[in-house]
Structure formats: C-alpha cells, structure tokens
Backbone bond lengths (Angstrom), bond angles and torsions (degrees), N, CA, C in turn:
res aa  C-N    CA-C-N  psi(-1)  N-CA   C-N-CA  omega(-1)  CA-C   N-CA-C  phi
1 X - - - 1.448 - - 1.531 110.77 -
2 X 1.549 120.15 -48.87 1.297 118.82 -166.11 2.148 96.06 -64.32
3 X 1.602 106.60 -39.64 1.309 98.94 -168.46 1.417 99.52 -57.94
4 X 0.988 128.66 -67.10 1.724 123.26 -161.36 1.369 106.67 -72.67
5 X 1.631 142.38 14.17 1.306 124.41 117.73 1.346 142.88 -74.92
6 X 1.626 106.68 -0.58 1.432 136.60 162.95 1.621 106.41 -74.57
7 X 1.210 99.54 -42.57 1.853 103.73 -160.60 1.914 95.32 -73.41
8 X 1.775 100.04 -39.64 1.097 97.21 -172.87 1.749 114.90 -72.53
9 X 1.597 115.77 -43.68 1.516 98.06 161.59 1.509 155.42 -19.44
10 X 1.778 76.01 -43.02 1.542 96.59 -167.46 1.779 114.57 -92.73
11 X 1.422 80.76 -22.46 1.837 87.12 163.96 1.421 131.85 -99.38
12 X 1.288 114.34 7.36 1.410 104.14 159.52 2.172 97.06 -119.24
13 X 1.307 112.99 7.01 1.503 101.52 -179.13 1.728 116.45 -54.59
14 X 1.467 125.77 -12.82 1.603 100.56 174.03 1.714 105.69 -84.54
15 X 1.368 132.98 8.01 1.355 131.48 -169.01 1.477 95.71 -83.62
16 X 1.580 99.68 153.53 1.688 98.10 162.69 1.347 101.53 -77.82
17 X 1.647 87.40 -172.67 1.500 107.42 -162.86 1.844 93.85 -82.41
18 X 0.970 120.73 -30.46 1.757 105.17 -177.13 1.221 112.01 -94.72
19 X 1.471 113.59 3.26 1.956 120.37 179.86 1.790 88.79 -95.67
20 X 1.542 130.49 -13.96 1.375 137.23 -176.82 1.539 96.16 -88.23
21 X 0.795 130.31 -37.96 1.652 133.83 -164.20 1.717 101.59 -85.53
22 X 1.192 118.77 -55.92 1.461 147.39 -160.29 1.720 71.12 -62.12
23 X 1.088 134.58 -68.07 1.599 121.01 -130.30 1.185 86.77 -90.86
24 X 1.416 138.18 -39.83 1.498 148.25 -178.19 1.659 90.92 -41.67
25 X 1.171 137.93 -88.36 1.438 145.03 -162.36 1.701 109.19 -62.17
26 X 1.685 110.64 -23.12 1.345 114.74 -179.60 1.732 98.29 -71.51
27 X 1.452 116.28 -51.42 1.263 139.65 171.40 1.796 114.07 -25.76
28 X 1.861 91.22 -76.13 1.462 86.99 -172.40 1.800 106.90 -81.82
29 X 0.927 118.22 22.29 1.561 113.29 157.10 1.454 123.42 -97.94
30 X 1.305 127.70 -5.02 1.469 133.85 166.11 1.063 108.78 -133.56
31 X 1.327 120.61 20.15 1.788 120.46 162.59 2.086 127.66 68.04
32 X 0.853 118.10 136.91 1.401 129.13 -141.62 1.797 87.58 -53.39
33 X 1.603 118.98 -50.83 1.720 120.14 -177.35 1.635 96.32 -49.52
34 X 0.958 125.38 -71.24 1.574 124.42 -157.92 1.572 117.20 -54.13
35 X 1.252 111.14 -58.36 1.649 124.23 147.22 1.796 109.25 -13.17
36 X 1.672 101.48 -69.81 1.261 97.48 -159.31 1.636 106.04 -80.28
37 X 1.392 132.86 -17.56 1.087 144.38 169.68 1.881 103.11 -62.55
38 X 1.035 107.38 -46.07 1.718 97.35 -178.89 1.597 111.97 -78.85
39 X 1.535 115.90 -24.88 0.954 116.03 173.25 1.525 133.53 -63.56
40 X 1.339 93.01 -26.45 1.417 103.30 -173.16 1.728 105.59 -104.44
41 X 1.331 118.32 -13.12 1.613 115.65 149.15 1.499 120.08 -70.56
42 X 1.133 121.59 -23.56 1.496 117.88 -171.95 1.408 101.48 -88.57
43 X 1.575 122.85 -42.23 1.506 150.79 -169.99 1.671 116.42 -71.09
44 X 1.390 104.84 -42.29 1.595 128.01 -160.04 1.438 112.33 58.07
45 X 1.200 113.53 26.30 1.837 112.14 178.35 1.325 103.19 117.49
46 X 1.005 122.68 -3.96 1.742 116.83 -166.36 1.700 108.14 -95.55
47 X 1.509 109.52 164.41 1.760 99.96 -178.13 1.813 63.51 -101.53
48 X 1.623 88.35 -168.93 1.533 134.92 -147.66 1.474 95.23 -79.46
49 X 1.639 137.32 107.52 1.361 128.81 161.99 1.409 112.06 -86.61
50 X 1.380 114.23 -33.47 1.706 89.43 -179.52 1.833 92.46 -150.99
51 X 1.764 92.36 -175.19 1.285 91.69 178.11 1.757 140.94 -49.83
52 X 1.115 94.25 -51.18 1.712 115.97 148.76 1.430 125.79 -10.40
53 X 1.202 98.03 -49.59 1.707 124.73 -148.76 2.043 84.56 -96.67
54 X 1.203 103.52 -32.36 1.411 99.80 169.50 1.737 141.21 -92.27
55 X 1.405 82.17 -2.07 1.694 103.07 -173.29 1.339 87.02 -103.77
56 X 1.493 142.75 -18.33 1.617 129.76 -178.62 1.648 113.38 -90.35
57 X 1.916 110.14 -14.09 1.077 101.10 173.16 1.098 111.93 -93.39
58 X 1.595 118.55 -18.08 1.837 116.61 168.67 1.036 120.17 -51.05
59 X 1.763 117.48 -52.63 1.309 111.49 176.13 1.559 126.64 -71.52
60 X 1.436 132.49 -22.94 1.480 150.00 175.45 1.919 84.75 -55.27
61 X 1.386 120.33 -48.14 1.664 120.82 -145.95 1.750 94.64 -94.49
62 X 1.456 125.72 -36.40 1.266 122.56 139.09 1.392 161.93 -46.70
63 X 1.627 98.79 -21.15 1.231 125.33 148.93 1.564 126.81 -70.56
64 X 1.908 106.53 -32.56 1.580 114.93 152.35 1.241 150.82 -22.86
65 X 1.343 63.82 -64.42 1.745 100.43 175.97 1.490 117.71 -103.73
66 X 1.335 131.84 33.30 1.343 140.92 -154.04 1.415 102.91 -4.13
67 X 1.297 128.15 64.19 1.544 126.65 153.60 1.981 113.87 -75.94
68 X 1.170 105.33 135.31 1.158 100.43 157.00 1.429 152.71 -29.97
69 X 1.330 149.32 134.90 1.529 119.58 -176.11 1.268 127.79 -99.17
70 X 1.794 99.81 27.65 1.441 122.68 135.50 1.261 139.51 -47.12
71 X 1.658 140.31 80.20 1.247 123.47 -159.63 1.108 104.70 -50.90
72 X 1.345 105.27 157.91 2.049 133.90 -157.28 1.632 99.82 -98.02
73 X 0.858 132.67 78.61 1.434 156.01 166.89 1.660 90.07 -11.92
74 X 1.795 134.25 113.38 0.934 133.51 -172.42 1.472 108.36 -97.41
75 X 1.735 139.10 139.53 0.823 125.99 169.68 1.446 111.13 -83.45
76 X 1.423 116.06 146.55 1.205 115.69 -167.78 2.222 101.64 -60.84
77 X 0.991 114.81 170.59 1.599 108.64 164.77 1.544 109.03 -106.22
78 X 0.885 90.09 -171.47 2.169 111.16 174.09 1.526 86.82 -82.00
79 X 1.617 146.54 -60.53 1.095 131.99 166.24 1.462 136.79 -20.00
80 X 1.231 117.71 -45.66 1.264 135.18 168.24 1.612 114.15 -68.04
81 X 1.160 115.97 16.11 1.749 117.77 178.36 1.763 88.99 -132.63
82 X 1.511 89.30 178.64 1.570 106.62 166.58 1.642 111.78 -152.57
83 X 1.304 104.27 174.24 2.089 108.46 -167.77 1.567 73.25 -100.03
84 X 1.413 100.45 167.95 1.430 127.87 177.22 1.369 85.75 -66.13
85 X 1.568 117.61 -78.24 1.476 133.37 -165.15 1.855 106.93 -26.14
86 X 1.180 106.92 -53.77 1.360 125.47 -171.68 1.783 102.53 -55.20
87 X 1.524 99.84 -59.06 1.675 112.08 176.88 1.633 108.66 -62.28
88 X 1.292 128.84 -7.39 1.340 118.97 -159.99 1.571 93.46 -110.73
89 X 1.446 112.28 -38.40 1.519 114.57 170.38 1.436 131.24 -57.79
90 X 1.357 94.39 -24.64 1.857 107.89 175.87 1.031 90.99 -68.34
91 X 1.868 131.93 -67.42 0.669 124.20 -105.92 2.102 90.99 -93.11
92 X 1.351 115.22 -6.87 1.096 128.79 -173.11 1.851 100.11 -82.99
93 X 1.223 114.63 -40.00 1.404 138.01 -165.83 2.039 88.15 -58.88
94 X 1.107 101.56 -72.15 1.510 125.90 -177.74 1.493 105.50 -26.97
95 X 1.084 124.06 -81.34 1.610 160.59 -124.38 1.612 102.09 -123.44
96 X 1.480 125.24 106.02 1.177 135.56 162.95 1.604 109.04 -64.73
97 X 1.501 117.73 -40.00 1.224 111.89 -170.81 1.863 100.39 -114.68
98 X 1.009 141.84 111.01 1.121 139.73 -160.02 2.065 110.15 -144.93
99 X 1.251 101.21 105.80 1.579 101.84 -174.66 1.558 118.26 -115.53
100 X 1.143 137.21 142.71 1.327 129.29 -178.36 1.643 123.92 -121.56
101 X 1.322 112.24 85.99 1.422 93.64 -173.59 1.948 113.73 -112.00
102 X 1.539 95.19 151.20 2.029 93.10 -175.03 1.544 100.93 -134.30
103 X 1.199 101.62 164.17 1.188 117.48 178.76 1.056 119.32 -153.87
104 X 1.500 121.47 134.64 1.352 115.82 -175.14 1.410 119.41 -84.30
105 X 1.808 120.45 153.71 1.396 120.54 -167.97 1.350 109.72 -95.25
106 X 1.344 116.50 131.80 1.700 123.00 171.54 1.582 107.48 -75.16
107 X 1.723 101.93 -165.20 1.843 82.79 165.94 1.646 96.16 -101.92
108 X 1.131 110.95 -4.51 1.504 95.54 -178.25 1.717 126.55 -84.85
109 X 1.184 106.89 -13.12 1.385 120.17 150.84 1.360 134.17 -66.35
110 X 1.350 127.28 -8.88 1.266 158.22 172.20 1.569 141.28 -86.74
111 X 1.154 108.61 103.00 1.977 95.82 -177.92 1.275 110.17 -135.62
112 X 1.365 93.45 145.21 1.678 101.14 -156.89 2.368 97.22 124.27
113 X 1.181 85.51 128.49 1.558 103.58 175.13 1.796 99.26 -84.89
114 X 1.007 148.82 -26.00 1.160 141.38 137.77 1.307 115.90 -8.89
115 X 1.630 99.62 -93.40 1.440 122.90 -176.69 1.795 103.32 -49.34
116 X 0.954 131.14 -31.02 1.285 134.66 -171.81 1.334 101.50 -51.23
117 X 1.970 108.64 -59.83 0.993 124.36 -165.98 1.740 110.34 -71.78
118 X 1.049 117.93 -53.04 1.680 108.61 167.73 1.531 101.86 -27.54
119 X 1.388 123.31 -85.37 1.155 118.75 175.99 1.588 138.38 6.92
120 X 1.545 100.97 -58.94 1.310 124.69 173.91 1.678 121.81 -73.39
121 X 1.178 99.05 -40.90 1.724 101.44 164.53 1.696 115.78 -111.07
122 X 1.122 121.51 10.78 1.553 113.59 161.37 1.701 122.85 -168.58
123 X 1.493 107.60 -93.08 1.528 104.22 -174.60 1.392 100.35 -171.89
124 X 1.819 109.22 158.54 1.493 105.35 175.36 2.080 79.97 -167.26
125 X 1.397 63.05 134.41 2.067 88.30 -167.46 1.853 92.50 -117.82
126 X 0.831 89.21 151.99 1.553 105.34 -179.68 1.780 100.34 -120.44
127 X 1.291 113.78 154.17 1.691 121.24 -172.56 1.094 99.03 -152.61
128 X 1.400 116.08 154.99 0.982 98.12 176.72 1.859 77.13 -160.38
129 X 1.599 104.81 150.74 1.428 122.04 -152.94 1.944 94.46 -127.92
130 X 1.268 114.11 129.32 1.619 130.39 -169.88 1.814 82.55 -109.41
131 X 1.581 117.76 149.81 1.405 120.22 160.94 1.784 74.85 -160.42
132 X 1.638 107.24 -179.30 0.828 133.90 -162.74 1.706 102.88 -90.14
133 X 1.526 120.65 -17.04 1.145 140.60 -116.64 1.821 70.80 -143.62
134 X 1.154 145.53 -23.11 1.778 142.32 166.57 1.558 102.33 145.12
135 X 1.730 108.07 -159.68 1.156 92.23 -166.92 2.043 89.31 -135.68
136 X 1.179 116.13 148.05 1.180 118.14 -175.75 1.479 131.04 -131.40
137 X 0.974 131.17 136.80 1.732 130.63 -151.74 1.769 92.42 -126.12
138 X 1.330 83.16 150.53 1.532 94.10 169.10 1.311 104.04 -165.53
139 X 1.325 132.53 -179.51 1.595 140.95 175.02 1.761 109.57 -148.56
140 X 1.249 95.00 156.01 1.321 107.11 -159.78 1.420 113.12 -143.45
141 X 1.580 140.29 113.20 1.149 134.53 -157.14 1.678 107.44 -123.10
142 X 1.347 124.38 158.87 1.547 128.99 -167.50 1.432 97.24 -136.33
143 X 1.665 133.72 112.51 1.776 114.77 169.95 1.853 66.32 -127.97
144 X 1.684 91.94 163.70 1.228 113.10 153.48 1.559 127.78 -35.12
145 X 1.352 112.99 -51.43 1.439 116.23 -175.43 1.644 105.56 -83.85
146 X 1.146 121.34 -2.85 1.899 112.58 165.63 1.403 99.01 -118.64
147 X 0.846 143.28 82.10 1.367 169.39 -128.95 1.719 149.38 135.13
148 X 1.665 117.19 110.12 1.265 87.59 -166.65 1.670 111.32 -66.09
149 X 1.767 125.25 176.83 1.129 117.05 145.15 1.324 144.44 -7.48
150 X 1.098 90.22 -59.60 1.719 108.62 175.43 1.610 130.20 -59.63
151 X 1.276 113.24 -23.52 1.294 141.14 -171.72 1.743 104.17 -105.17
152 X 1.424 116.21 -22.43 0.883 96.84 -177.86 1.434 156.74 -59.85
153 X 1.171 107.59 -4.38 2.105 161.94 169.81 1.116 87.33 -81.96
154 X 1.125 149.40 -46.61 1.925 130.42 -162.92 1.057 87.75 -118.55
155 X 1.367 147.91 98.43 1.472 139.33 132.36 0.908 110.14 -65.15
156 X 1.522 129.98 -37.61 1.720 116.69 -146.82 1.872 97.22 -88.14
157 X 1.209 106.66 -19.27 1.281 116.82 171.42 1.384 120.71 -70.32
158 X 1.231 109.46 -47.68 1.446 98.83 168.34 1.390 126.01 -76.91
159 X 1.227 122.51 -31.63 1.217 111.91 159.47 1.875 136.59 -50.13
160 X 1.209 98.82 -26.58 0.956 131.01 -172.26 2.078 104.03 -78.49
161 X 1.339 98.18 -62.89 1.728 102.27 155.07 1.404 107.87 -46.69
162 X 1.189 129.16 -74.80 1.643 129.07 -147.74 1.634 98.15 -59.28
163 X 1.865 124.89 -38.61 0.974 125.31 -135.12 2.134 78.26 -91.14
164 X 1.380 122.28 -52.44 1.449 128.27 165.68 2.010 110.09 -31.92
165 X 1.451 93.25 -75.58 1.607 93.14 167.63 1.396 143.67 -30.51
166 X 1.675 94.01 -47.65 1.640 97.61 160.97 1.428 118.95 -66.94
167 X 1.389 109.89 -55.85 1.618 103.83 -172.61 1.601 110.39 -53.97
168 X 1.448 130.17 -29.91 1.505 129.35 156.38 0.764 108.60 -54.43
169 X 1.290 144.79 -62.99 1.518 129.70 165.04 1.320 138.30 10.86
170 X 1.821 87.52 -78.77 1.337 126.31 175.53 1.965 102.71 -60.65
171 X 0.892 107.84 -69.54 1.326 112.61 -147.93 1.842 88.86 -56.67
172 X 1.370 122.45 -77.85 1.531 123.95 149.08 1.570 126.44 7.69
173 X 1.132 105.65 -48.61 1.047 114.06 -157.82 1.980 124.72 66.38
174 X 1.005 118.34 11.46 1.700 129.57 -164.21 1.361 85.18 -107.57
175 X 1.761 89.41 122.15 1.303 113.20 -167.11 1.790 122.51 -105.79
176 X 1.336 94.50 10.16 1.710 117.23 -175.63 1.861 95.33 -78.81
177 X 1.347 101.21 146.28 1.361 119.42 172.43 1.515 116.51 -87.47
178 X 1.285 130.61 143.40 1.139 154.11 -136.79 1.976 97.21 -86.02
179 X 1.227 109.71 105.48 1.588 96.94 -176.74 1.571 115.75 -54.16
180 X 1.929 119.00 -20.92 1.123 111.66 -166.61 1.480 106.32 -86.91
181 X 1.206 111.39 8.56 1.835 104.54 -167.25 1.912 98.75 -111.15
182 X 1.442 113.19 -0.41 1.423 106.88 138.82 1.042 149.30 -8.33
183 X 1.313 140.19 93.18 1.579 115.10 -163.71 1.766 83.84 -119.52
184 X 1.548 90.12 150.23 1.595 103.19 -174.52 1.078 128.96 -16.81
185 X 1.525 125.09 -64.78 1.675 139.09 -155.39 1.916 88.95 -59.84
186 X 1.251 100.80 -55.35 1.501 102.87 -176.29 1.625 140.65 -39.17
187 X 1.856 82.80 -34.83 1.735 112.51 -171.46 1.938 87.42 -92.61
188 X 0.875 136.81 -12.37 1.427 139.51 -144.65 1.737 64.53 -110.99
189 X 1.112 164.33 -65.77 1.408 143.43 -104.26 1.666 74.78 -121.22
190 X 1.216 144.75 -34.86 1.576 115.59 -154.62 1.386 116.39 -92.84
C-alpha cells in the first residue's frame, strides 16, 4: 500500500497543485479502472512529465463524464484548513526560540472608522509572534456576525485565536485557514 502511494506521488509530481486536486475528484468520479484506462490512452503508458500531460488527461476524463470545458468550480475540503492545536505544534516543531505575545485593542489604539466599528460590536487583539527566524504581527477580530453561535460568549477569545493564528501563519509560512475561524454557513457546506 505505502509503495503504490509512493508510485502514485511520483507520477503525478510534475502537476500543479490544482491539476492534483482536479484529477483526484475527476478520478473518484469514474473510478480508479477508467481513470487509468484514459490515462494510459492519452499517456501511451507513461506517468505524468509535465503540466500539459495533465491538462490532456483532465479534458479526455471530462469528456467522460460530459462535463463542460468550464473548469468545475472545486469545493474547498476540511483538508484545506488547519486546528489551531495542529498550527501551534508546527509552529513549536519549527522554532527553537518561539514567543507569543497579544494584546487587546482599545479604540484609541486604532485608526480607521472600520476598526472603530469592530470595537463597538466585538474585539480585535493584536499578537504578535518572536522566532529566531524575526518577529511577526498580526490582528485578529471577533463581532457576532463573523462568528459561529457558539462562540458568541467568547469573542475576546476568538479574536484573540484568529489574531495568534495569523501571526503563525506568518512566521510558518502555512498558508491554510484556521478551521476554528469558520463561521457556520461555511462548515454547513463541507
């Protein structure tokens, strides 16, 4: 098993990352035989040398499935996010010297009528993250309406997460969005 997720790595590795996704969902909709049957007519036996070589089996596997040659609008997955916990462990993994400090925003620390207005219906914490590697700031805001229900009792907390999260982000470099900063309608679609 592990080899032929090796074999499979290595044969679609010159694709981008959304020609990897695209074929993944193109894939499990006509099943692993059919896939590999078009693949290897478009291919003649060969894995994947370049990008090209992956945009001719999209369309061969779209023609399958009579999809349009409209790209297929991907829903993002639960993959495409991360847990704080998860982001906080990298970010410990990374960074021998790693510090986290936040603070919450008044309105007088603030400019911009925006920010004013957060203020008035919730919170916006500023963080700011020390590594060995520089130092990185970010801010992070909580109102009722970017928030699920549930959260709505901890604003200062969530703000306080999102505003930490980003500056991990940053410092990390991991560019996935925070599964906890979800707000319902969103979590309702995946």
């Amino acid at each position: 098993m592990a080899e032929e997720q090796k074999n499979l790595e290595e044969d679609i590795s010159p694709l981008t990352e959304q020609q990897k996704k695209y074929l993944g969902v193109l894939k499990d909709k006509v099943g692993n035989e059919k896939y590999s049957e078009i693949k290897t007519k478009v291919l003649g036996g060969f894995d994947y040398s370049s990008v090209q070589d992956g945009s001719k089996v999209i369309e061969e596997l779209k023609k399958e499935l009579n999809i349009s040659s409209k790209p297929e609008k991907l829903k993002p997955s639960i993959d495409d996010y991360i847990a704080f916990e998860q982001l906080l462990e990298e970010a410990h993994k990374r960074f021998e010297k790693l510090s986290i400090k936040t603070e919450v925003m008044v309105k007088g620390d603030l400019d911009g009528k925006k920010l004013e207005e957060l203020l008035n219906s919730g919170f916006v914490v500023k963080a700011v993250v020390k590594t060995e590697k520089g130092i990185y700031t970010a801010y992070g805001d909580a109102t009722p309406e970017n928030t699920t229900k549930i959260v709505k009792d901890a604003l200062l907390r969530m703000a306080e997460t999102r505003a930490v999260a980003r500056a991990l982000r940053f410092a990390t470099g991991i560019g996935k969005t925070l599964k906890e900063e979800l707000v319902e309608s969103e979590k309702d679609e995946k």
